[in-house]
N, C-alpha and C positions, 0 to 999 in steps of 0.2 A: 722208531725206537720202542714205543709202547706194544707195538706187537710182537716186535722180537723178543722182548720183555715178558709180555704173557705168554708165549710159545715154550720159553724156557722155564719160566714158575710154574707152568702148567707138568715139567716134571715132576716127579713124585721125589725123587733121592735128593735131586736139588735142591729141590723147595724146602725140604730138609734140612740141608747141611747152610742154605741161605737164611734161618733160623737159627740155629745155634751159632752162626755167625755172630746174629743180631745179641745172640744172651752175652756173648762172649765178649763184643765191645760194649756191648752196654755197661757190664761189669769191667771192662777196661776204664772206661772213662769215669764211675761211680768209684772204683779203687784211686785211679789219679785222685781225683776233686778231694775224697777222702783223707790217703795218705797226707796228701799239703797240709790241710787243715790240721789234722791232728799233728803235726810236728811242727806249726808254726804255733799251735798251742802248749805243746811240751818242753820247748826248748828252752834252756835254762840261761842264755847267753843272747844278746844282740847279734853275736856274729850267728849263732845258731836261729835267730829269726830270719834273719836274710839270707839263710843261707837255707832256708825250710824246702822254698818250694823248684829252687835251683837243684838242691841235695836228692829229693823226689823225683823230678826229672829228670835228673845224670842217671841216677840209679834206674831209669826205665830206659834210658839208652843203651846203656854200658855192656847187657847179656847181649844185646844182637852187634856189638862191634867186635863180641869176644868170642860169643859159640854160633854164630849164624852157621860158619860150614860144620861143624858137627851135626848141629840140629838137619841141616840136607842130608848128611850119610846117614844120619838115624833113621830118617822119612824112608829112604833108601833102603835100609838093612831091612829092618824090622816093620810090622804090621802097624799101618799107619793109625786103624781107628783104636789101637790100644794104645800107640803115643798119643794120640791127642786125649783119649780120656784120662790117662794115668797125670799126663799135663793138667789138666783142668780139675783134678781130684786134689793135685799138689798145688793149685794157685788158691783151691778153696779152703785148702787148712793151714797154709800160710796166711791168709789173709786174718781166716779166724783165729791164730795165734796173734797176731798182732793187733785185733781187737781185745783181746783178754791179757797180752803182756802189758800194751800202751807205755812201751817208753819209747824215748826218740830213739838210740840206739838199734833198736829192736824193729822201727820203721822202713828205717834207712835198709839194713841188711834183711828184712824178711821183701821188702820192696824190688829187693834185687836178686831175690830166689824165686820171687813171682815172674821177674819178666826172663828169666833162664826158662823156665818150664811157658814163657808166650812163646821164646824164641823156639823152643821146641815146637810148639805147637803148630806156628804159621805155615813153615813148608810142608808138612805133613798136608794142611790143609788144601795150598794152593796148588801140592800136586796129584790131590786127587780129586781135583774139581776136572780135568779133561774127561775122566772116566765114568761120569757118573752123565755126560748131554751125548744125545744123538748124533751132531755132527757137529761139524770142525766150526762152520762160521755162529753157530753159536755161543762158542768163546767168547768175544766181543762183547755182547748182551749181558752176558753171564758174571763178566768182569765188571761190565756198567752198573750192575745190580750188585757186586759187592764193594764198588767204592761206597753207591747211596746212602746201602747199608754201616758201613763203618764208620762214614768221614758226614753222614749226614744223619738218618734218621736214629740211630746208637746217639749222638753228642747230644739231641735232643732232650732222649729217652732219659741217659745217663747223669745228666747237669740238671734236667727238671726231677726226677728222683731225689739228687744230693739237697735242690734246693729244698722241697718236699720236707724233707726227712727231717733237715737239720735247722729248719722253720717252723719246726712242728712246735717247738718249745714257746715260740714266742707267739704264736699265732693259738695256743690250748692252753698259755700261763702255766707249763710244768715249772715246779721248782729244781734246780740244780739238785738241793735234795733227795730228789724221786728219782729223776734221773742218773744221778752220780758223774764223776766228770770225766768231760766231753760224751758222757752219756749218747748222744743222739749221733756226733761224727761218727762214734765207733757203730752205732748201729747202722751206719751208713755202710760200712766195711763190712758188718755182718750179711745185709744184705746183696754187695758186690759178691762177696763167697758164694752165697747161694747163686748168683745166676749161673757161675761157675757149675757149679753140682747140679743144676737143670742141663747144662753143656754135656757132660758127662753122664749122665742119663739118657740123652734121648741120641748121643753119639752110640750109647750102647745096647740101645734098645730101640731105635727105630733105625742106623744105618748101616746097615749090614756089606750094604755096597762099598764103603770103606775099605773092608776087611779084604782075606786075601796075598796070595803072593801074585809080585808083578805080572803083568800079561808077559813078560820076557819070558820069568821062569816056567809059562804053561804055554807052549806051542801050537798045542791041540785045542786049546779053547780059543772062541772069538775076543780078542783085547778090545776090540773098538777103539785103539787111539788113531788120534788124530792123523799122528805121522804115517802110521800104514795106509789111511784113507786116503791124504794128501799123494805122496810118494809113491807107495807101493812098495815101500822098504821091509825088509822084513825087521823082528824085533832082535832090539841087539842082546848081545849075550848076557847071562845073570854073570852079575859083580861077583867078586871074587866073595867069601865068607865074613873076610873079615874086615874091620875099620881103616886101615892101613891097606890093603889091596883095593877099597873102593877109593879111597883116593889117591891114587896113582892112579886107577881110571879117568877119576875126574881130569885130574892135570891132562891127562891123554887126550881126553874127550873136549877139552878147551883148546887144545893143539892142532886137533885136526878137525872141528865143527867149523868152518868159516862164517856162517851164520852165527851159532853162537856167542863166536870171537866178536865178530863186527858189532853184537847187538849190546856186550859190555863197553864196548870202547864210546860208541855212540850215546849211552848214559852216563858213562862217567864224564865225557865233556857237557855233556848238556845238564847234570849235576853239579856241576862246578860252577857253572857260568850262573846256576837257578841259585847258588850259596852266595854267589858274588852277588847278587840281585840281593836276596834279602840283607847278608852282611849290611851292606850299603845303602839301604831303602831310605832312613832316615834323614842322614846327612844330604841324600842325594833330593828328599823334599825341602829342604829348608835351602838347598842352593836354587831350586826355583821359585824363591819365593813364595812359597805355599803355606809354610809353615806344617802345624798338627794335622790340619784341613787335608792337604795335600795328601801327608804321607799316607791317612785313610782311604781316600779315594785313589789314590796307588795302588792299597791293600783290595781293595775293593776289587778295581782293575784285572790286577791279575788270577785270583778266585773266580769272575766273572769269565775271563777266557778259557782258567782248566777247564771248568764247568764246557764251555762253548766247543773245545779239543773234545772232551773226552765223547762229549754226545754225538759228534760231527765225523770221528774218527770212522765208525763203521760205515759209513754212508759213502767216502771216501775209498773205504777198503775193496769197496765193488767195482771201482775202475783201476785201481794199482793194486800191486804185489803189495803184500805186507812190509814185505823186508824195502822194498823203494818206499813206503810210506814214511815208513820207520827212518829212515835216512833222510828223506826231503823232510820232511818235520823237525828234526834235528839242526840243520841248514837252516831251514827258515828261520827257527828261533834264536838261534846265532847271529841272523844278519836284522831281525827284528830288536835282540839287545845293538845290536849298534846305532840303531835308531834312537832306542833310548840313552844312547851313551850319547847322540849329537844333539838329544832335542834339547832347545833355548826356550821351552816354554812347556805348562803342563796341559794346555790344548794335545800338543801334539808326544808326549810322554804319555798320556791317558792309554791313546786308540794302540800304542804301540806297547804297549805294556800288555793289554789286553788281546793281541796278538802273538807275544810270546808267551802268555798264558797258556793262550788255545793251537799254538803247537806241540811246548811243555805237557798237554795234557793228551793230545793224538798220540806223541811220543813212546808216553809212558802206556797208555792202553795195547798201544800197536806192541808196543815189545812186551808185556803181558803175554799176547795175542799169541805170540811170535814163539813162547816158551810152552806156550801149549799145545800149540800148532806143530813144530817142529822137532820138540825134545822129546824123545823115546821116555816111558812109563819108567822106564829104572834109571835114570841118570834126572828127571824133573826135580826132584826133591833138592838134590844137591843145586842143582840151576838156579832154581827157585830162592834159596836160601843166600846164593853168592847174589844174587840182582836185589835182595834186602838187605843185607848188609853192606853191599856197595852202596847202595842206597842214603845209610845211615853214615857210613866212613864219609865219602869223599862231600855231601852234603853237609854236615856238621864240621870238618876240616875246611871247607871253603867258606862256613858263616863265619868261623873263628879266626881267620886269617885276614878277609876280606876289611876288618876296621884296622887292623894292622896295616896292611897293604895302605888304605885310605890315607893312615897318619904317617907314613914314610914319604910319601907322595905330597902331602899338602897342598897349599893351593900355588897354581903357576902361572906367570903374567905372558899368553902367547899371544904373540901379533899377525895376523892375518891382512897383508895388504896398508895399509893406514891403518887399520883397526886394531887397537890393542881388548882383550878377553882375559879376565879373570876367572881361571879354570881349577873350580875344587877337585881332590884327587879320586873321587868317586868316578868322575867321569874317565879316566885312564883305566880303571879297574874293571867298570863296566866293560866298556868298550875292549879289552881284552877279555874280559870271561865271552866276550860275543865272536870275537874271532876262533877262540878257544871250540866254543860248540860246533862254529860253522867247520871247522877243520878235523873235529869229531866225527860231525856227520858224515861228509865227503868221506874220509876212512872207513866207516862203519858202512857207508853204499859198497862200496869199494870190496868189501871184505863180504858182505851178505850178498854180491853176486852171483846165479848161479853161471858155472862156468858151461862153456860149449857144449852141447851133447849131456847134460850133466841131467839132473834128475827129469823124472815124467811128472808133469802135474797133473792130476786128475780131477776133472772138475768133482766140486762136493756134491753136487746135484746127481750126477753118473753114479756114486757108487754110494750108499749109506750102510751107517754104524746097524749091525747087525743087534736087536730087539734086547734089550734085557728086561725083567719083569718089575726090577726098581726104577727102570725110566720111562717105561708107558705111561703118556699123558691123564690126570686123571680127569 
């Protein structure tokens, strides 16, 4: 992994845009930390305390449940590296408005004008990361390299900043008076803004590779996507003009992609089953006896598998098809949650938990993989955007449902032979979100089959992505 890793940093455009990556969550996670604090300090009401940092997180949910497919046609229509800068121009003076309004009101709804202009932001991002690596199996790497970034070295950066900042008062004895109030949260927020406007500077001034109409709409120039390397497809047609003719594409394009088709169907069961799992994490430690102890090393568990999927995933990808990975991965962790739905002990819940982790996370890298791999340069954007917003729907609809399910269910007295078992309703829940994925996956193979006689695969080694001068190794 470390070399595929250096091969790929060793691009110039990437190494790039794996940077303003990093400003970009950095600033995601110093705005979250910030937002909370300053509204659990503003609020004028007990129900508005407790409802501070629930109220900041809906409101960072809510834009990608409601424009993810816009924000894809956008990516689509229009010149991507002007939507992500105009994006990150618009999160940074939002933010610094609501350092200088600071009321809760003003939190809530500028909180939610910032994550419209993220939801804009990300497909634009994710689909022009194929166009910017040399060849196709470098995806994998590339994608490795921006979870680290996001979900790892950002939360870092981002929460040791927040605490930084807003420790700054008591560890240099400022007075409230010098500072004024929440003085330092909001300076927290001022500086989230800026990493934004660092985002948008160096989007503008150093990647030009961005820019650009689709490889569709220029024939005559080398695209280097993926899909022509793979396949040997030619590029499909430029989308109609307008907002309404590219989706009725899209509907089209989910119609007749069988790969496509199969690779949503295959995350939204394996999504559901992942919502059932955490929904029910809790109750489901304290039925083995574990208690708090438990339900950490649970949490633990299954973090420790992503982690074990996501790095393990490519290494796998050199003896299977993407699209069979992608489905036996899905399968597996379907019949992995049934394991945790039978286990009678947290011995044996530990190593299975951590197994459906580390498919849950081959799953999700391979189908990354798989969107970059095989979605033509003018229809990614949109792709891209439906697989994060599904993402967010049917995962957040299956935490919220899933204690529901639990308390209809209660606990039931079954007998097995002489043996009578008192069975909390976690375990029925479970154990169906696990039949749920496995019957997912099986579908999603099923559907991401290629048929008889049906495309040419080209080895990637046989043919390579023709030189560009923003991705010569430096």
């Amino acid at each position: 992994m470390l070399a595929s890793a250096r091969e790929v940093l060793a691009l110039r455009a990437f190494r790039r845009l794996w940077i303003v990556t990093g400003l970009c969550s950095s600033g995601d996670w110093l705005a979250l930390s910030g937002l909370a604090a300053l509204a659990s300090t503003l609020a004028t009401s007990a129900a508005g305390l407790n409802f501070a940092f629930s109220g900041v997180l809906f409101a960072n949910l809510l834009p990608g449940l409601l424009f993810a497919p816009i924000a894809g046609l956008i990516a689509d229509r229009f010149d991507r590296r002007t939507v992500m800068a105009v994006a990150d121009l618009a999160r940074c003076a939002l933010l610094l408005s609501i350092a200088v309004v600071n009321t809760y009101w003003w939190i809530l709804v500028g909180g939610f004008l910032v994550q419209v202009a993220t939801t804009m932001w990300i497909p634009s991002k994710d689909a022009s990361l194929p166009r910017l690596l040399r060849r196709p199996e470098q995806l994998a790497p590339a994608a490795q390299l921006g979870l680290v970034m996001t979900y790892g070295i950002t939360i870092v950066v981002g929460g040791g900043l927040f605490i930084l900042i807003t420790g700054a008062g008591t560890v240099l004895g400022l007075s409230p008076d010098v500072i004024g109030m929440n003085g330092l949260t909001r300076l927290a927020i001022v500086v989230a803004a800026l990493f934004y406007l660092a985002s948008a500077t160096s989007i503008v001034t150093l990647l030009s590779e961005l820019s650009g109409p689709a490889p569709a709409a220029n024939p005559g120039r080398p695209s280097g996507d993926p899909l022509q390397i793979v396949t040997g497809a030619e590029p499909a047609a430029t989308p109609g003009p307008g907002l309404g003719a590219m989706m009725r594409d899209s509907v089209g394009y989910l119609r007749g992609t069988p790969v496509v088709r199969g690779l949503l169907i295959g995350m939204m069961g394996a999504l559901a089953a992942a919502g059932a799992v955490v929904g029910s994490a809790q109750p489901y430690a304290l039925s083995l006896l574990g208690g708090q102890a438990a339900f950490g090393l649970l949490l633990l568990a299954a973090f420790l598998g992503l982690v074990v999927g996501i790095l393990g995933a490519p290494r796998l990808a050199r003896r299977l098809s993407h699209e069979r990975l992608f489905g036996l991965a899905v399968v597996a962790a379907g019949g992995a949650l049934v394991l945790v739905a039978l286990s009678p002990h947290l011995a044996v819940s530990l190593p299975a938990v951590v197994l459906t982790g580390a498919c849950a996370g081959a799953a999700f890298l391979t189908g990354v993989t798989i969107i970059g791999f095989r979605v033509e340069d003018s229809m990614r954007g949109r792709v891209n955007a439906l697989y994060q917003s599904m993402l967010k729907v049917v995962l957040g609809c299956s935490v919220v449902l899933t204690p529901l399910l639990v308390t209809l269910i209660g606990q039931r007295q079954v007998t097995v032979g002489s043996a009578d078992f008192l069975v909390d309703g976690t375990r029925p829940v479970i154990l169906g979100g696990g039949i749920l994925a496995a019957l997912a996956g099986l579908v999603a193979q099923r559907q991401m089959r290629p048929p008889a006689g049906g495309e040419k695969v080209i080895r990637v080694d046989e043919q390579r992505k023709p030189q560009d001068p923003g991705n010569e190794p430096e």
